[in-house]
C-alpha positions as CSV (number, residue, x, y, z in Angstrom):
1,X,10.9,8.0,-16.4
2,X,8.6,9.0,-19.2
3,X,6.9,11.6,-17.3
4,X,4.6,12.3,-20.6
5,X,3.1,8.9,-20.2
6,X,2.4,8.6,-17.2
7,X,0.4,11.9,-17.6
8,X,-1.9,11.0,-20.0
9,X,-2.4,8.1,-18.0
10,X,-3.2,10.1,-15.1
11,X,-5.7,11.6,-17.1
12,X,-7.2,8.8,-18.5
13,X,-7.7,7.5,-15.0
14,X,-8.7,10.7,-12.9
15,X,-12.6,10.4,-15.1
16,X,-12.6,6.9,-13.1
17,X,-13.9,6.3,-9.3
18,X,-11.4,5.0,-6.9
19,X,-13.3,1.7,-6.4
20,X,-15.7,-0.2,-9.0
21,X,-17.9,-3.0,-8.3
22,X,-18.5,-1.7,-4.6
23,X,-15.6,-2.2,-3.2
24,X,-13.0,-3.4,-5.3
25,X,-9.9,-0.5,-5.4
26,X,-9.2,0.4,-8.4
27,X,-5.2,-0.3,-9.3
28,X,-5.0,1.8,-12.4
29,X,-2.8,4.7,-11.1
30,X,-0.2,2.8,-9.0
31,X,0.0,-0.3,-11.6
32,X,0.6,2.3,-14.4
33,X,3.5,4.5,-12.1
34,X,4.9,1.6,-11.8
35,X,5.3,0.0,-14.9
36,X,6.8,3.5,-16.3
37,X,9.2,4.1,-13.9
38,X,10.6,0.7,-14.8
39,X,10.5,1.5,-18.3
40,X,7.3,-0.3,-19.5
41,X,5.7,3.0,-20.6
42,X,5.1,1.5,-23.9
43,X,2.8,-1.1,-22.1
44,X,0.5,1.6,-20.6
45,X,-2.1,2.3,-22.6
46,X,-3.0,-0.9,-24.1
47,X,-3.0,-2.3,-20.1
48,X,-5.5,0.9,-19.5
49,X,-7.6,0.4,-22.6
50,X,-8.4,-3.4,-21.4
51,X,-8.3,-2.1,-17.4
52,X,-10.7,1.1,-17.9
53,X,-13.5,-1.3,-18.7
54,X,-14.2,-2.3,-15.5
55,X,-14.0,0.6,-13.3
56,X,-17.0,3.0,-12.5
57,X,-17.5,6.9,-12.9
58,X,-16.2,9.6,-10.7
59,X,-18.4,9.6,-7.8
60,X,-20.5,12.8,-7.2
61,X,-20.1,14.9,-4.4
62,X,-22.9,15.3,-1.7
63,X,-21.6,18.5,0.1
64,X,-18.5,19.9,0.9
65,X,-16.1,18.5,3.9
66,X,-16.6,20.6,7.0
67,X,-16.2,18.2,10.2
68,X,-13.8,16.3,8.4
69,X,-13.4,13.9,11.9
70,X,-16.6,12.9,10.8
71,X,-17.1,12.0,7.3
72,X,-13.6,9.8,7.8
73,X,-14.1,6.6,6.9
74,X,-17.9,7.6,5.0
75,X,-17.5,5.9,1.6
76,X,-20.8,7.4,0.5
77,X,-18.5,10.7,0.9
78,X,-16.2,9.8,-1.4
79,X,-16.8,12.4,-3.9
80,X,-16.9,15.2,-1.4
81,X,-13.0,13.7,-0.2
82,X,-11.8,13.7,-3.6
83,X,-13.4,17.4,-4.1
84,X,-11.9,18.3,-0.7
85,X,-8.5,17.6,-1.9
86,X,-8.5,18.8,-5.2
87,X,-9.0,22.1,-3.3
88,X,-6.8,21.9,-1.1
89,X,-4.0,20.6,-3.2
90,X,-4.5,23.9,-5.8
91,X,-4.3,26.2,-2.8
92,X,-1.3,24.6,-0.4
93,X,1.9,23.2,-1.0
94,X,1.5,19.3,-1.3
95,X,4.3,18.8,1.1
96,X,2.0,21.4,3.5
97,X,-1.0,19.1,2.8
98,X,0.4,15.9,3.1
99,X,1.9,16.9,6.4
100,X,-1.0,18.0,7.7
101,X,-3.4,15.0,6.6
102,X,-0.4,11.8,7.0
103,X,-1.3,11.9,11.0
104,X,-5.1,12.3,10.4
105,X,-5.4,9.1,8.0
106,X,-2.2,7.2,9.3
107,X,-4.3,5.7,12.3
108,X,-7.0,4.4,9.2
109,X,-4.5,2.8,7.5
110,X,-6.4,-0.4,6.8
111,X,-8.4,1.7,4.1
112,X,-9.7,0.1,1.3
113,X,-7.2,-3.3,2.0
114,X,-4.7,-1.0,2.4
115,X,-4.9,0.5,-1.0
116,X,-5.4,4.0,0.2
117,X,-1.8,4.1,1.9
118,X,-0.5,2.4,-1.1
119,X,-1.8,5.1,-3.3
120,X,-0.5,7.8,-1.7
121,X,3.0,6.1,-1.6
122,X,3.1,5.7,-5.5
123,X,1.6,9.8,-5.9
124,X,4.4,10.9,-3.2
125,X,7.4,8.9,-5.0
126,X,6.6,10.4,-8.6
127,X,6.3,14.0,-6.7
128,X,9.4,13.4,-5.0
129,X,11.6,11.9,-7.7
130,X,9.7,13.5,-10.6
131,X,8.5,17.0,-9.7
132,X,5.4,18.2,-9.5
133,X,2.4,18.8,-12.2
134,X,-1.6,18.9,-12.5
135,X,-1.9,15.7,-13.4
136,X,0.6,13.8,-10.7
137,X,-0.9,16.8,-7.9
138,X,-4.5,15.5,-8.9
139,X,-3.4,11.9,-8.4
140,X,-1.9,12.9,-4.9
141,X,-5.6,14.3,-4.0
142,X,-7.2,11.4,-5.4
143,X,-5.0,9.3,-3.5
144,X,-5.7,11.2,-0.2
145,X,-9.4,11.0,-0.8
146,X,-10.0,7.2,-1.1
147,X,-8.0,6.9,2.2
148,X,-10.1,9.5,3.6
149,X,-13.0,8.2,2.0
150,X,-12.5,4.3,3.3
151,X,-10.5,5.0,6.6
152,X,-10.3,2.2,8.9
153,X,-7.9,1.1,12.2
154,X,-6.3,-2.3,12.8
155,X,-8.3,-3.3,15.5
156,X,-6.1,-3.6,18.4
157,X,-3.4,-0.6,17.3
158,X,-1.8,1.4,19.8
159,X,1.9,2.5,20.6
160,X,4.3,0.0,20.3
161,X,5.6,-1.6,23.7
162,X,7.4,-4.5,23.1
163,X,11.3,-5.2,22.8
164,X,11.0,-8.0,19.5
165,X,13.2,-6.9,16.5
166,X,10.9,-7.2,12.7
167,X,11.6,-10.9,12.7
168,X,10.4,-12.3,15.8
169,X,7.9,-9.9,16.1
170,X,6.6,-11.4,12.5
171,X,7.3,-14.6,13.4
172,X,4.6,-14.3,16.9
173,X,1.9,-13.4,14.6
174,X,-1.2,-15.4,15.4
175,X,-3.2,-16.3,13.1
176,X,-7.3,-16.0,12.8
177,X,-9.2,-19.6,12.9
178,X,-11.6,-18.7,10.5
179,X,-9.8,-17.7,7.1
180,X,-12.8,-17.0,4.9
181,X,-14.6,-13.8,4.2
182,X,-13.3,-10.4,2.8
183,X,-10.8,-8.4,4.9
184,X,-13.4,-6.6,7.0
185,X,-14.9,-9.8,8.0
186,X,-11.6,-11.2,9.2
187,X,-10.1,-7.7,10.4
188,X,-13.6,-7.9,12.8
189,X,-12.1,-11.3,14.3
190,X,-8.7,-10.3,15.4
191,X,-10.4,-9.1,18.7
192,X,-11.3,-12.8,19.6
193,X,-7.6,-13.9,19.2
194,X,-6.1,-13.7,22.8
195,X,-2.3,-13.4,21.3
196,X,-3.1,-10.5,19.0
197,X,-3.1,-7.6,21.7
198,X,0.1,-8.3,22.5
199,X,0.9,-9.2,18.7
200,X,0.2,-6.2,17.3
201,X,2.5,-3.7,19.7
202,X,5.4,-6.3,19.8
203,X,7.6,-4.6,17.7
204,X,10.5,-2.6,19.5
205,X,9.4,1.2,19.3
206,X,12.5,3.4,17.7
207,X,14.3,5.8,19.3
208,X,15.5,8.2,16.6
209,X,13.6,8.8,12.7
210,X,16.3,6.5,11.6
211,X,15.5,3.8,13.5
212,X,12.4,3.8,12.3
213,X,13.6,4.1,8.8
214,X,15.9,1.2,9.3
215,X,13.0,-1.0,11.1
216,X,10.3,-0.2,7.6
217,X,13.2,-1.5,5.7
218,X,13.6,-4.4,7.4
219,X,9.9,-4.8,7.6
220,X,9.3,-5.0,3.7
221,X,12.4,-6.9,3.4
222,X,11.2,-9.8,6.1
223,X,7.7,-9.5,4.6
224,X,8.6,-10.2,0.9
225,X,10.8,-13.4,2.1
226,X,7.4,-14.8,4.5
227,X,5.2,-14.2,1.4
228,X,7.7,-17.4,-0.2
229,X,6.4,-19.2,2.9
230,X,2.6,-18.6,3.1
231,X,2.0,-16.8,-0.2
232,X,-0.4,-19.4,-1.1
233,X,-2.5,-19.3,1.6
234,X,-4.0,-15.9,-0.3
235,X,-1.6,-15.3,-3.1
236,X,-3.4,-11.7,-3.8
237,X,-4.4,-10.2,-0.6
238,X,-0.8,-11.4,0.7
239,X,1.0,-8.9,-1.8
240,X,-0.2,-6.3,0.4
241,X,1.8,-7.1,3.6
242,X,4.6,-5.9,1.4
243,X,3.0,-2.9,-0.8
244,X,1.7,-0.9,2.3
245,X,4.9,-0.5,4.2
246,X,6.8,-0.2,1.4
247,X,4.3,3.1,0.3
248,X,4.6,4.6,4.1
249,X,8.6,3.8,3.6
250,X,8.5,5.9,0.1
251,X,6.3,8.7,1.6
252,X,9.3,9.2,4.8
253,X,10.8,11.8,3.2
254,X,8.5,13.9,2.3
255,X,7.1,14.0,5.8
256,X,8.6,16.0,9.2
257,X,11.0,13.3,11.1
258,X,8.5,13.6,14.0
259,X,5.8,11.7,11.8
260,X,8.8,9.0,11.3
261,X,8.1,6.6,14.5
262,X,4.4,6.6,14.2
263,X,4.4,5.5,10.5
264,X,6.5,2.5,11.2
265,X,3.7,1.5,14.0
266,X,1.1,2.4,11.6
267,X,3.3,-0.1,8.7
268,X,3.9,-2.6,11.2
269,X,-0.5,-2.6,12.2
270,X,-0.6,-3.4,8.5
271,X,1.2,-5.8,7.9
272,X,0.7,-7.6,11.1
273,X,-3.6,-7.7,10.4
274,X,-2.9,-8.9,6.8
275,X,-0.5,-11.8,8.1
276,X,-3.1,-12.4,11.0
277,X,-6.1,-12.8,8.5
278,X,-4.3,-14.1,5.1
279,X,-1.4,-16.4,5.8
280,X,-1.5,-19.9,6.3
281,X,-0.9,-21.2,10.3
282,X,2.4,-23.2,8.8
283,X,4.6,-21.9,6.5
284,X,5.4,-24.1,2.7
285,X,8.4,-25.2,1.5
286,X,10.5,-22.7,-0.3
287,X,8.9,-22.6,-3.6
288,X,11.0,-23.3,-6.8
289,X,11.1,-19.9,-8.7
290,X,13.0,-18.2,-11.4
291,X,15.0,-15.1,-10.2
292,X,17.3,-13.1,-12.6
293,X,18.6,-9.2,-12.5
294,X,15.7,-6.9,-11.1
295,X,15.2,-5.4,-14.4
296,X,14.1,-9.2,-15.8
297,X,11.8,-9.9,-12.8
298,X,10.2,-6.7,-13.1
299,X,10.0,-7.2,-17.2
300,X,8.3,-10.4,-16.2
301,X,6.0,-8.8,-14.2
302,X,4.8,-6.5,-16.7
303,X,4.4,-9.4,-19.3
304,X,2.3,-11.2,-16.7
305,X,0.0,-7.7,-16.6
306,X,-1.9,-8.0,-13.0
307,X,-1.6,-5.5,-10.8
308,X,-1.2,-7.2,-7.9
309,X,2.5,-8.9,-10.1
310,X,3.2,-5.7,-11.3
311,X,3.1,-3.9,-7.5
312,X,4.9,-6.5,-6.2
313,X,7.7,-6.7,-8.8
314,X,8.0,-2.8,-8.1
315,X,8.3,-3.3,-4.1
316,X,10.8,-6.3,-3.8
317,X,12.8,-4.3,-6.0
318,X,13.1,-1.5,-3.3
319,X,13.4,-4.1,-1.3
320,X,16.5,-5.8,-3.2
321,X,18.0,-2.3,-3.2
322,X,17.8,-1.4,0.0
323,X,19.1,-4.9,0.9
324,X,21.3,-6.9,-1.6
325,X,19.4,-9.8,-0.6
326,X,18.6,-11.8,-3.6
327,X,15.9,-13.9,-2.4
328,X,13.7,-11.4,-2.3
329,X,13.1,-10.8,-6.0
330,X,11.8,-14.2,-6.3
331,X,8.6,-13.5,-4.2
332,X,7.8,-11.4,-7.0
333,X,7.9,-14.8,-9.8
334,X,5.5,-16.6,-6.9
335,X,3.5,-14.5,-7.2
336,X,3.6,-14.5,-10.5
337,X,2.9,-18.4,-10.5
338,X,0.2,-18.4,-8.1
339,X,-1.9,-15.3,-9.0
């Protein structure tokens, strides 16, 4: 990876807020991560000159975090959060921080659409594969911060209790009746759906760390093949039923084994809510797609140049690894076509 690019980048990006327009999350770091770890670096900043336009300015702090429990979830705190980690990250270990903060946030894991999770998991990979640095430690406390920042639960969430593998347990997801509205809107409805209690804590709780690893694998992997079936119901918002439990999957390792279990019930809250509120009651024929070696799906990504493309590319091809399935890299060329 060219760690020198993706640096500057950083840089470029850390004088930039981690929403613009009010609420819209700002993609900059994790489009850019992943474009040059999959040797696009030379796209990265023309993509940033054109993307830096529309984002707003670092927000200002108001005061410093001291009853953390309750500025969670404060937005107009955002600047404080981001100061709070910057701190913390110069004076701890990330590992020590991360470990500390992953059980505080994981519960809020609808943050900002889910961005603030997905964040984190694209910081944590480039500290984990690439080593650590100012800039790529600055990103981790940025990341940290908008999830702080914009915390929010799946209603519903709670231990898991049922005995359904990832499959059926995506396959009983109910569906809201009134698809229109952003995601807090339709996040606020689930309560109303009498299947969704039992919905949401289907899933078979694991036993061991590795179960859970194996059941996050499978979950990104079933996830990228339903968004071929009801992708077009909301061909961006979709993406992210994929991008946030593959981001809790990346951040495993970095994490104590104990905090293994929880983050697959925390992945699965996700991507359950964003099926629930997004995807279409009936799923569409299997779409006609180009598919081709993971290096030309991900080069098509990057050619296509939204984030939402590029993300996915870069998740269905952890998924494709971690699975052999073919079928999965196409989800990344739908979405593609439809976005």
């Amino acid at each position: 990876m060219d760690d020198g690019i993706l640096d500057e980048a950083y840089q470029r990006l850390h004088r930039t807020g981690p929403e613009f327009e009010g609420w819209l999350s700002n993609h900059g770091p994790m489009a850019v991560e992943a474009l040059v770890r999959h040797g696009h670096g030379t796209r990265v900043h023309r993509w940033l000159d054109d993307y830096l336009r529309r984002l707003d300015e670092l927000p200002r702090g108001l005061r410093p975090i001291d009853d953390w429990r309750a500025a969670l979830g404060d937005p107009k705190r955002a600047g404080d959060w981001l100061a709070h980690f910057d701190r913390e990250l110069r004076e701890r270990p990330w590992r020590e921080v991360l470990g500390a903060w992953w059980p505080r946030l994981l519960p809020g894991i609808a943050a900002g659409a889910t961005h603030g999770v997905i964040r984190v998991g694209h910081a944590v990979r480039v500290l984990l594969s690439d080593g650590a640095g100012a800039d790529r430690l600055a990103e981790l406390g940025q990341a940290l911060g908008y999830w702080a920042a914009r915390w929010q639960p799946v209603p519903g969430a709670g231990p898991l209790t049922g005995r359904a593998d990832v499959p059926a347990a995506l396959a009983g997801v109910p569906r809201i009746a009134e698809q229109r509205g952003g995601i807090r809107e339709r996040l606020g409805r689930l309560p109303d759906v009498p299947e969704w209690p039992g919905a949401v804590t289907a899933l078979r709780p694991p036993t061991t760390p590795a179960e859970a690893e194996r059941a996050l694998t499978d979950l990104v992997h079933r996830a990228s093949l339903d968004y071929l079936r009801f992708g077009h119901a909301n061909p961006v918002m979709l993406v992210h039923a994929v991008t946030a439990p593959t981001a809790v999957l990346r951040t495993l390792h970095a994490l104590d084994p104990g905090l293994w279990a929880p983050s697959l019930t925390a992945a699965w809250s996700a991507t359950a809510a964003v099926t629930a509120v997004y995807a279409a009651p009936k799923p569409a024929s299997l779409p006609a797609v180009a598919s081709g070696s993971p290096a030309e799906v991900f080069a098509r990504a990057a050619r296509h140049g939204d984030a939402h493309v590029v993300k996915m590319a870069d998740a269905v091809l952890d998924a494709h690894a971690a699975t052999g399935d073919e079928r999965v890299l196409t989800a990344a060329g739908y979405a593609g076509q439809l976005i």
